[in-house]
ZAVO-514623 format. One record per residue: x negated, y, z negated of N, C-alpha, C, CB in turn; residue in one letter. Coordinates in steps of 0.02 Angstrom, whole numbers, plus 50000, padded with zeros to 5 digits. Glycine has a CB too. Layout:
BEGIN
XYZXYZXYZXYZa...
//
This chain:
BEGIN
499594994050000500005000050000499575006350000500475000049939x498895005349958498425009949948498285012450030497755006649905x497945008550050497775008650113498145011450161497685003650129x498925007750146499415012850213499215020350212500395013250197x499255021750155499475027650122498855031250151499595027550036x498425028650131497495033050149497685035550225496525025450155x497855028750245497945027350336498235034750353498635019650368x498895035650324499435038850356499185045250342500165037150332x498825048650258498625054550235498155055650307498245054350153x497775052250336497015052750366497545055050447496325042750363x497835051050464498185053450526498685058750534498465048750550x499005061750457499125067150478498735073650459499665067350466x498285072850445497675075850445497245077850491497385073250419x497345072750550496985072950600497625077350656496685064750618x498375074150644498775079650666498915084750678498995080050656x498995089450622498715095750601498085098750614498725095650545x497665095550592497115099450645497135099050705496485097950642x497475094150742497645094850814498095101250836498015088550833x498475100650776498945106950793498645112650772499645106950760x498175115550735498105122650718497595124350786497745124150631x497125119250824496765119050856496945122250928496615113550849x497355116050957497735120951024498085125651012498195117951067x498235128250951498425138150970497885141350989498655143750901x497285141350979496745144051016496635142351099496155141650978x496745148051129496455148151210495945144251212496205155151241x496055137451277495425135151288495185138351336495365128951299x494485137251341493995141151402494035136651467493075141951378x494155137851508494555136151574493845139351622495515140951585x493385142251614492875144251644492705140251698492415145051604x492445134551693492395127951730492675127151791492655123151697x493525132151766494105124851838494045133951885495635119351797x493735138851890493885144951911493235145751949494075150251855x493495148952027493225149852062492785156652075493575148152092x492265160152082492135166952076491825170452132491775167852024x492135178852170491975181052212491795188152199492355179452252x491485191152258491075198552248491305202352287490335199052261x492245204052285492545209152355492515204152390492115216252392x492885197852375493075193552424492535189352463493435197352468x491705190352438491305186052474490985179452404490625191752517x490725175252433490395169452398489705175352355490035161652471x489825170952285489055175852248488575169652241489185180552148x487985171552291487375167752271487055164852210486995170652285x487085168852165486865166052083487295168152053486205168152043x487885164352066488315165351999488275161451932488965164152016x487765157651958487595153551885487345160051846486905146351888x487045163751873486855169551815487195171951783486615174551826x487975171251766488365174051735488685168351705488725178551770x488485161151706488725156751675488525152051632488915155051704x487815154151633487455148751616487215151451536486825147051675x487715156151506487395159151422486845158551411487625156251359x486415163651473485675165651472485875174751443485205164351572x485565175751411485665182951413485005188951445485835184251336x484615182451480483925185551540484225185851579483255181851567x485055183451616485095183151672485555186951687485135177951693x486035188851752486475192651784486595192451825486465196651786x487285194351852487575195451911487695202551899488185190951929x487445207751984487575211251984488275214752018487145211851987x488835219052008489065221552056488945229052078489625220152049x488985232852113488965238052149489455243952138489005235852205x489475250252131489895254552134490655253252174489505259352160x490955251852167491605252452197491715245252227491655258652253x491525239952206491645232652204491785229652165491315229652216x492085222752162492545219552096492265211852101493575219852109x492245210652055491965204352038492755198652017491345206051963x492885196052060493615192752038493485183952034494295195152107x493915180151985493825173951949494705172751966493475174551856x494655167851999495435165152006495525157052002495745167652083x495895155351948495735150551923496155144251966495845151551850x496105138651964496145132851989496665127351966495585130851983x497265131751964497775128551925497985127451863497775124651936x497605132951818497535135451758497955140051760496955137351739x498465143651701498605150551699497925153451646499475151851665x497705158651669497375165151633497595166751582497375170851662x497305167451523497625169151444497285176551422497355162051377x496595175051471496005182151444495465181451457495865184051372x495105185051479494315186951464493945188451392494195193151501x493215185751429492785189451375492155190651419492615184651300x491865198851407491525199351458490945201251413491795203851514x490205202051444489665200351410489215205651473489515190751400x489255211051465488815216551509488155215151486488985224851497x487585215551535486845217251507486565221851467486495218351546x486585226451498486245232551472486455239051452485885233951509x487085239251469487715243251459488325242051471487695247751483x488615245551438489455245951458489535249551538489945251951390x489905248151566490025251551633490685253551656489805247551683x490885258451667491665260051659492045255651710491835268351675x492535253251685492675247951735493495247451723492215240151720x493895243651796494365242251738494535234251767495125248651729x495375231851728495315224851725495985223151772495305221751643x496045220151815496755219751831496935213151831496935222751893x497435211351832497755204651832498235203051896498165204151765x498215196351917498685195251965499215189551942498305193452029x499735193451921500375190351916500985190251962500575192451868x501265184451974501565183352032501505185352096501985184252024x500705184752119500695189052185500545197752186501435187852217x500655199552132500515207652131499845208552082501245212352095x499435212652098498955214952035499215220352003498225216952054x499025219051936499315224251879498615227051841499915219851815x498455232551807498045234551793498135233551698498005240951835x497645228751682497725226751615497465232351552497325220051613x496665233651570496355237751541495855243451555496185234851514x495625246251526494965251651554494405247251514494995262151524x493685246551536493195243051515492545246751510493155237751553x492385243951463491635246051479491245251751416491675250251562x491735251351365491645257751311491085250351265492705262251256x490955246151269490545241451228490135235551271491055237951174x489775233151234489375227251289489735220751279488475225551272x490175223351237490305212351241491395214351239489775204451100x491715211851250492305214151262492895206851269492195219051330x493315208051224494015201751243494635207751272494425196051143x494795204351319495535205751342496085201051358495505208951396x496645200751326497215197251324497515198651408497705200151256x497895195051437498075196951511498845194151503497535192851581x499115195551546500165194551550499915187151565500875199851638x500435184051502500615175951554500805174051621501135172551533x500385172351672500795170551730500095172451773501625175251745x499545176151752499095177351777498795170551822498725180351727x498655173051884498245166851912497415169951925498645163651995x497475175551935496605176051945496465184651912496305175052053x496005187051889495785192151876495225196251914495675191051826x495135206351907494775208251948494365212451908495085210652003x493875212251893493265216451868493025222851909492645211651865x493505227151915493325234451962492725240351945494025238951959x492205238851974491605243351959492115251951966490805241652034x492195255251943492275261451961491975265851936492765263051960x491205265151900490645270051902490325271351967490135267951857x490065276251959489355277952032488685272952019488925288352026x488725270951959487915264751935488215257551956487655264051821x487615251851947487765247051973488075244051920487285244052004x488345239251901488585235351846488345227251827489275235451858x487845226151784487715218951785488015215751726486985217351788x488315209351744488815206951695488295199751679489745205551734x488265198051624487785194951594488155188151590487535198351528x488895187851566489215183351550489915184051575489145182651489x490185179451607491245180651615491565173151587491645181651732x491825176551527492265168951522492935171051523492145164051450x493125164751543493775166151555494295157951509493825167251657x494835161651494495185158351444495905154751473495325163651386x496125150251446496965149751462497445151851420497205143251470x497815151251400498535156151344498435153951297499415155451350x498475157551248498295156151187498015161351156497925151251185x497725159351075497595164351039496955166251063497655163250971x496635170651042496075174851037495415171751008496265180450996x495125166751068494505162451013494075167950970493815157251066x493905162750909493655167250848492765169550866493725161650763x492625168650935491985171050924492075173851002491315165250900x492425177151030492655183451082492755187151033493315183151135x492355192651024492265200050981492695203851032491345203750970x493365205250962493565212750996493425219250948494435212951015x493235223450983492785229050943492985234150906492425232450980x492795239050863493285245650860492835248350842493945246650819x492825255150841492585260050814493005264750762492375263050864x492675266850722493095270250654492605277050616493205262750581x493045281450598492715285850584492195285350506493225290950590x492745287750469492545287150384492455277050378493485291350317x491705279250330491725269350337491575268050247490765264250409x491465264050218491415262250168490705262450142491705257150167x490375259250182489615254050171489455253350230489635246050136x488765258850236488345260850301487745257050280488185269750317x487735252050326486785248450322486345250550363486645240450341x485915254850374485695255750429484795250750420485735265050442x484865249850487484655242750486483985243850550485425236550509x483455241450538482865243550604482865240950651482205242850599x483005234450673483005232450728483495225450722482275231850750x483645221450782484245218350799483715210650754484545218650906x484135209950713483835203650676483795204150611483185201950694x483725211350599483585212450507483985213450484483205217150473x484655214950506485385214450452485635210850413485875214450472x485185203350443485285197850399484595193650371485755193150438x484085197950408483415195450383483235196850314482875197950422x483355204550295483195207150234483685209250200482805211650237x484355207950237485115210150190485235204150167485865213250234x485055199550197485595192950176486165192050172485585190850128x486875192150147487425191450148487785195150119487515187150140x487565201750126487795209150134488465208450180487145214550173x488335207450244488775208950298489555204550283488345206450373x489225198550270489905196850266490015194250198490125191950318x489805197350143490335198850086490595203250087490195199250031x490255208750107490565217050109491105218150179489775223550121x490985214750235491185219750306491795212950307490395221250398x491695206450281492375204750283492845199250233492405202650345x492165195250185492625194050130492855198050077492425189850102x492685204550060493075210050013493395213650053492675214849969x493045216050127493525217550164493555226950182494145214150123x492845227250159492605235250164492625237750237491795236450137x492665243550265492415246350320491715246950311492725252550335x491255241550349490485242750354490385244350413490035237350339x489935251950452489715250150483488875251950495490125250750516x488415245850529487995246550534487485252850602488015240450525x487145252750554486705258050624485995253850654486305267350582x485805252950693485155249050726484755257350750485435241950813x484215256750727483835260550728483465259350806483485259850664x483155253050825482605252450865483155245950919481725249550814x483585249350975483865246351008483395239851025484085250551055x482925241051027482625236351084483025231651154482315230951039x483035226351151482665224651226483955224451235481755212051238x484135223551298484645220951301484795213451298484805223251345x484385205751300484405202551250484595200051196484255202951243x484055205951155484185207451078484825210551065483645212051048x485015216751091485475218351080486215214351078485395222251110x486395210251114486885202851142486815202251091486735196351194x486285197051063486245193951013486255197050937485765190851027x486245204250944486235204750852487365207150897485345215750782x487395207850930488365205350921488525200550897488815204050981x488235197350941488635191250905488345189650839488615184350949x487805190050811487695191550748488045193550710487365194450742x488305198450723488795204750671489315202150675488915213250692x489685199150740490345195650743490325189450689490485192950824x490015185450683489695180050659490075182150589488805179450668x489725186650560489625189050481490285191650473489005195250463x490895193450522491325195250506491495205150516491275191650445x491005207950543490935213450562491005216250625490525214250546x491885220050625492155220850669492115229150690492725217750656x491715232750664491555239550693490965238950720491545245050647x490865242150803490605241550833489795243850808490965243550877x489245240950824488805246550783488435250750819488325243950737x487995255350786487995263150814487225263050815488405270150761x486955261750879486225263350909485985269350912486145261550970x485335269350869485075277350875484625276250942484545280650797x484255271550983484125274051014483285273651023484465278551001x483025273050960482285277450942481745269550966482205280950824x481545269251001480975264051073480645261450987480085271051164x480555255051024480115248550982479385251450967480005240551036x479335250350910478495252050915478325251150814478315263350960x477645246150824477335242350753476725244450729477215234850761x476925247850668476215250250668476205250050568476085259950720x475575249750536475445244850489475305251850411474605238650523x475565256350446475755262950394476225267350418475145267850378x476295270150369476955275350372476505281050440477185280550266x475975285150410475585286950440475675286050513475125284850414x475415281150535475175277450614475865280050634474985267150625x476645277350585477195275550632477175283150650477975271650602x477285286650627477485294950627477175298150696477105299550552x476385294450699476075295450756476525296150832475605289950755x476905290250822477185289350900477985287750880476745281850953x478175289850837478895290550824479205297850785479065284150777x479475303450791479555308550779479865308950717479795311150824x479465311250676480055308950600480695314150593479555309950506x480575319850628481045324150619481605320450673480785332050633x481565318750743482075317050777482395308250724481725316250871x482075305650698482305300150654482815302650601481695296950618x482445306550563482835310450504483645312650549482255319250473x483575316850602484075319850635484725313950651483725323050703x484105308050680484765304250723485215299550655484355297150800x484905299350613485205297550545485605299050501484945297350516x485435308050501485805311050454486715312550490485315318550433x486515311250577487135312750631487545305350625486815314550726x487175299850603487535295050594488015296050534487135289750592x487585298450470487945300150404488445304650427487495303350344x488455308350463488915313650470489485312350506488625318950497x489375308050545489895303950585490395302350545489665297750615x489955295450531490075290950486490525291550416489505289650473x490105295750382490275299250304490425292450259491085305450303x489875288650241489995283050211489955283950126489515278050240x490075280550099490095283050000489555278949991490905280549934x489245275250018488885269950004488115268350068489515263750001x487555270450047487155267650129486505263550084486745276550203x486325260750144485925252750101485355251650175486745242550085x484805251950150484255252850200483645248650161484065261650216x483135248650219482465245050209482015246550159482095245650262x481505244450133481035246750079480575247650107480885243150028x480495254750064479955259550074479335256250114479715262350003x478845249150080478355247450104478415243250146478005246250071x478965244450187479225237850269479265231550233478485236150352x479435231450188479475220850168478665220350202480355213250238x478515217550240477785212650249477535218350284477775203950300x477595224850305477125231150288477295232350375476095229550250x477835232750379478045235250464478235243050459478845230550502x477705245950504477825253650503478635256850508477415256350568x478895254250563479365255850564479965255650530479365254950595x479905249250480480355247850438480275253250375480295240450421x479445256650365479335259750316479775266650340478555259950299x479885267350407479945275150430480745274950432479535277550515x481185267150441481685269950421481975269450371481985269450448x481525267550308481915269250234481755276350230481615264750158x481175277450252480805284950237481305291950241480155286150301x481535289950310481965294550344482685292750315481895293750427x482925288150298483405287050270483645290450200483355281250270x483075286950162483035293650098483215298950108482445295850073x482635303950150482815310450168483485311350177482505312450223x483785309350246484575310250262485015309250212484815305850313x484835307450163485485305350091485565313550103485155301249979x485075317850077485245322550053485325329650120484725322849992x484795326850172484765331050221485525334250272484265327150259x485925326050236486775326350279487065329550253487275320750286x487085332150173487435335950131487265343050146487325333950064x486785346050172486475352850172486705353450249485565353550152x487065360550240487195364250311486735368550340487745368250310x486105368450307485485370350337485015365750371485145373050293x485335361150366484775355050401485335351750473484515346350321x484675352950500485075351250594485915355250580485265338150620x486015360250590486705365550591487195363050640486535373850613x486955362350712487165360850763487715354450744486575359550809x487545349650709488035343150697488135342650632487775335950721x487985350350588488325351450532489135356550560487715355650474x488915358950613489545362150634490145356850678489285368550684x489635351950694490425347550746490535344650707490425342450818x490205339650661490385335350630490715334950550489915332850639x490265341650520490485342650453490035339550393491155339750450x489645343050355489035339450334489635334450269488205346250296x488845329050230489285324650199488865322950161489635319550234x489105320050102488725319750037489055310850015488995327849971x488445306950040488865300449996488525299549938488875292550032x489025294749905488835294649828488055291049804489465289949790x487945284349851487495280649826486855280449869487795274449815x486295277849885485745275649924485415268749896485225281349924x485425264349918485075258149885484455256549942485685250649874x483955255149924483385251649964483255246349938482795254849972x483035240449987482735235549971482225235049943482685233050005x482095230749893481625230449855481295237649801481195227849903x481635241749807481605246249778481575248049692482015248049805x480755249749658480735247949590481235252149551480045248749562x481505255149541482055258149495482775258249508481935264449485x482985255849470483775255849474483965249849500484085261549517x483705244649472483585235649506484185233649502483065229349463x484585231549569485255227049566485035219849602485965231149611x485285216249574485055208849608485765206249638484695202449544x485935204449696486625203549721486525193149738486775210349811x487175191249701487245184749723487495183649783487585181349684x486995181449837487305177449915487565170149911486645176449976x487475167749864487645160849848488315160849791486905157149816x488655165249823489485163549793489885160949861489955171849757x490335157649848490715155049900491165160249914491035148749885x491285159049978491625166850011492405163350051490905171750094x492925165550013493405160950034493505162750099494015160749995x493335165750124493425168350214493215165450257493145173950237x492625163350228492125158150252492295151150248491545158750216x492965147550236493105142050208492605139450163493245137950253x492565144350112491625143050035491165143850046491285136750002x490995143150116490285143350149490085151150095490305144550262x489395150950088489075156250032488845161750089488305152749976x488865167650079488485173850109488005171850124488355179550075x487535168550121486765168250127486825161850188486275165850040x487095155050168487295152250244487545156550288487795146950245x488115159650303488355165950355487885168350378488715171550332x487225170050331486665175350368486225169350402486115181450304x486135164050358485725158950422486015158050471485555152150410x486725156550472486845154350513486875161650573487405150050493x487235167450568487115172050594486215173850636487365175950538x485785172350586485135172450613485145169650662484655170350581x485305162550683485375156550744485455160850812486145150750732x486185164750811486075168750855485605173450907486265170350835x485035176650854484585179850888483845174250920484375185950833x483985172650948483695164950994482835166951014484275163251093x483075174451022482375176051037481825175750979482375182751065x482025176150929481695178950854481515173750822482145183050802x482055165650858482025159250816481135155750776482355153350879x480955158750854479915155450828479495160650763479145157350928x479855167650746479545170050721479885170350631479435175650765x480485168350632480335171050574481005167850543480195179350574x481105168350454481575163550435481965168450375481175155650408x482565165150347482635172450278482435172650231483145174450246x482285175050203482195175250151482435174350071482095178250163x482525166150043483075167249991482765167249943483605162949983x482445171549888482105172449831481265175549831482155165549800x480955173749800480295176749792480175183449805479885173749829x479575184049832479385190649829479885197549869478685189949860x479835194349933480335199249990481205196749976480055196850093x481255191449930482065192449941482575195149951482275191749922x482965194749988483585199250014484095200449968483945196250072x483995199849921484645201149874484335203749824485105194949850x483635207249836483495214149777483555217749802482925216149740x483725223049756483895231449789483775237149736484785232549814x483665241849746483585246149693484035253749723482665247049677x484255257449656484855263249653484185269949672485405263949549x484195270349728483575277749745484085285849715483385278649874x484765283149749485215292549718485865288049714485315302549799x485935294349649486785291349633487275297249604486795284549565x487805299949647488015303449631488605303549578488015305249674x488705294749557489145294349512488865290449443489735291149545x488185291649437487965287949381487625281649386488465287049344x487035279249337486875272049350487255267449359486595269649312x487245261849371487445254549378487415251449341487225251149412x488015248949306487995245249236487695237949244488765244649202x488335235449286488505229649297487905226049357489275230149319x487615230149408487005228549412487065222549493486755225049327x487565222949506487805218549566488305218949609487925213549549x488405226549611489015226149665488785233849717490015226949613x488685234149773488275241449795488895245449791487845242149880x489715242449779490235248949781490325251749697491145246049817x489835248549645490115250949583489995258149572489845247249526x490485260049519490885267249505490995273349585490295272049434x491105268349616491345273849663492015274949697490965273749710x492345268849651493095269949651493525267249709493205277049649x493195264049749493425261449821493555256049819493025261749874x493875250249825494115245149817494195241349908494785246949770x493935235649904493875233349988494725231049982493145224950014x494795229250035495445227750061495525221550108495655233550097x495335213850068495385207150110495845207750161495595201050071x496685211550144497205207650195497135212950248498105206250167x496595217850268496365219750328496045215450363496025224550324x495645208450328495315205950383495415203250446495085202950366x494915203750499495275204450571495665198650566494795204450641x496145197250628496655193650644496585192150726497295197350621x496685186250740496305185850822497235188450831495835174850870x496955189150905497335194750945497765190050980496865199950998x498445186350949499035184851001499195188851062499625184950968x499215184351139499405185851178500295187451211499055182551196x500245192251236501085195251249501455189351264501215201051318x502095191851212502385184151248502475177251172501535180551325x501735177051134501575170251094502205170251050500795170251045x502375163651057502915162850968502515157650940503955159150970x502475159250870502315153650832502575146750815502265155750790x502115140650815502305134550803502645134450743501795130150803x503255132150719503845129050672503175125450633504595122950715x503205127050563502955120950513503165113350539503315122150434x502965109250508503135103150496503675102550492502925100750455x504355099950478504955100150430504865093950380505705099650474x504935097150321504735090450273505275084450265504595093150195x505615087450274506475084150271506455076350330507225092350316x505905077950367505925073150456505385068650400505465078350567x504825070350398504145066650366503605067850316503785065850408x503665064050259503655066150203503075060050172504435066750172x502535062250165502055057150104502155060950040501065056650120x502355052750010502285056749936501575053049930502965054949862x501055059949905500455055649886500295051549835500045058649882x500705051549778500785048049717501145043549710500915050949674x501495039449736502055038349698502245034149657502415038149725x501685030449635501595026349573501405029349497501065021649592x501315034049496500955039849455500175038749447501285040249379x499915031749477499285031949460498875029149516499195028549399x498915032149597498755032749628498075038749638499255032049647x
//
């Protein structure tokens, strides 16, 4: 009887996950055919093969169209190289094209399309060329959980600004996604040293990974390693750093910003130049004498806290190894390994850090405009802000979806006990 019972628990187990499963759009990429303004594209494997070295290009005033093979179309997810390119999206339902979206405000992008769609059109309508790195394409259904749809937001909670595409989770550890989506804060991050387009791909899906759904905000400022503060200053402008930082704070206006330590973790100039400059901007964003120009558009701003890594005074030690119910338990600190996986390029060099000397979960209080830190483990304490879980994102039902009916218990029913000592 034991046994039925195991049997029957185990198969509808396997049921149910059958069922929560196909509400997600499958990727139909495979059965879909792809053209360039109606001609055959020579390497279209370059847009299929989730290289992010590779590309298909299109041309000013040409469309890149995918019409699928007896599939209906549910959505895209598009994966630009090196930029966004203004573009837009149309759909062909019943024989007519309809114009779905405008494209191209981000590098990585989901769009939902009308049921009934049989093929889609990727319309260059910039004067630049457009290279699309990646096109997938979906059937009806929900919004797979790793197609990033993006947003941008003004006022944010918890600003990390972060040096290059890899260290948000190299030296934060599981910052991102305790804060940006199991408490449920507005985080958003800043990348100091864009580097390569690559890298850039990959710290998205990074950030998507961790649960961080505001787009993040590139200063811009060219790669370059040098083994003092000194050297970096040489060939990186500390005043245009300070500037492009304090315009992020000002944007931004976060209560909370959380940056690198002073001596680069393992002594990287640049990491030293952007705590350096970071410091400064705590206070440089609050003063309407410093850079005026984007104290007048923007409105200068005074947040409450500054934390640096590894930083000797004002020591908070943050646990990554709590289970994060968002995460189905998985701990902050797995999220950031696993998030690390992502940046593919970085895989030979380097690993996270969980304890000892450089660990990612020390931090120290540099300015505080609401008083020390009692409690010694939370970067939002006394500042009165409270995150908000039942904001966390929600994949994006397509026009049209009704939801699957529960079970009815009344039809089929295990009692799991029913001896009492089962």
């Amino acid at each position: 009887m034991r046994r039925f019972l195991l049997l029957s628990v185990f198969l509808l187990a396997l049921m149910l996950a059958g069922y929560a499963v196909a509400d997600e759009a499958p990727e139909i990429t495979d059965r879909c055919s792809f053209t360039l303004s109606g001609k055959s594209i020579k390497n279209v494997a370059n847009m299929l093969d989730r290289d992010y070295g590779t590309y298909v290009t299109v041309y000013s005033g040409k469309y890149l169209e995918a019409e699928s093979e007896g599939d209906t179309i549910g959505g895209v997810f598009i994966q630009f190289h090196d930029r966004g390119v203004s573009s837009t999206l149309e759909a062909k339902v019943e024989g007519v094209w309809k114009k779905v979206a405008d494209c191209g405000q981000y590098l990585t992008e989901w769009f939902s399309v009308p049921n009934g769609t049989t093929s889609v059109r990727l319309n260059n309508t910039a004067r630049s060329r457009m290279f699309i790195n990646e096109f997938y394409v979906y059937g009806y259904g929900i919004q797979p959980g790793y197609a990033a749809k993006w947003h941008t937001g003004e006022q944010c909670d918890l600003m990390l600004v972060s040096c290059h595409p890899d260290d948000e989770v190299l030296w934060f550890g599981g910052l991102l996604p305790t804060y940006a989506r199991e408490r449920g804060y507005e985080v958003q991050v800043v990348v100091v040293v864009p580097a390569t387009p690559e890298r850039r791909l990959e710290l998205l899906d990074s950030l998507w990974h961790c649960g961080v759904t505001r787009y993040p905000h590139f200063l811009g400022i060219g790669d370059s390693h040098h083994s003092s503060l000194q050297d970096q200053y040489k060939v990186w402008s500390k005043d245009s750093v300070c500037f492009s930082i304090v315009k992020a704070i000002r944007t931004y206006r976060p209560a909370v910003i959380v940056s690198h330590d002073l001596y680069g973790e393992y002594g990287h100039g640049a990491h030293m130049a952007t705590a350096d400059c970071t410091r400064l901007a705590f206070d440089f964003a609050a003063s309407p004498k410093k850079y005026p120009r984007t104290a007048k558009e923007y409105g200068t701003w005074q947040a409450q806290k500054l934390y640096l890594h590894l930083y000797h005074e004002g020591q908070i030690e943050m646990d990554w190894h709590q289970p994060l119910e968002s995460f189905g338990g998985k701990t902050g600190y797995t999220v950031a390994e696993e998030a690390f996986q992502y940046h593919k390029s970085q895989l030979h060099a380097w690993t996270i850090e969980d304890g000892g000397k450089l660990s990612n979960s020390k931090f120290g209080l540099v300015y505080s405009m609401v008083g020390e830190d009692i409690d010694k483990n939370d970067f939002m304490e006394n500042t009165g802000i409270v995150g908000h879980p039942e904001n966390r994102f929600q994949p994006e039902k397509p026009v049209g979806y009704v939801e699957k009916e529960e079970p009815d218990d009344d039809v089929f029913h295990i009692d799991l006990n029913p001896g009492g000592d089962f």
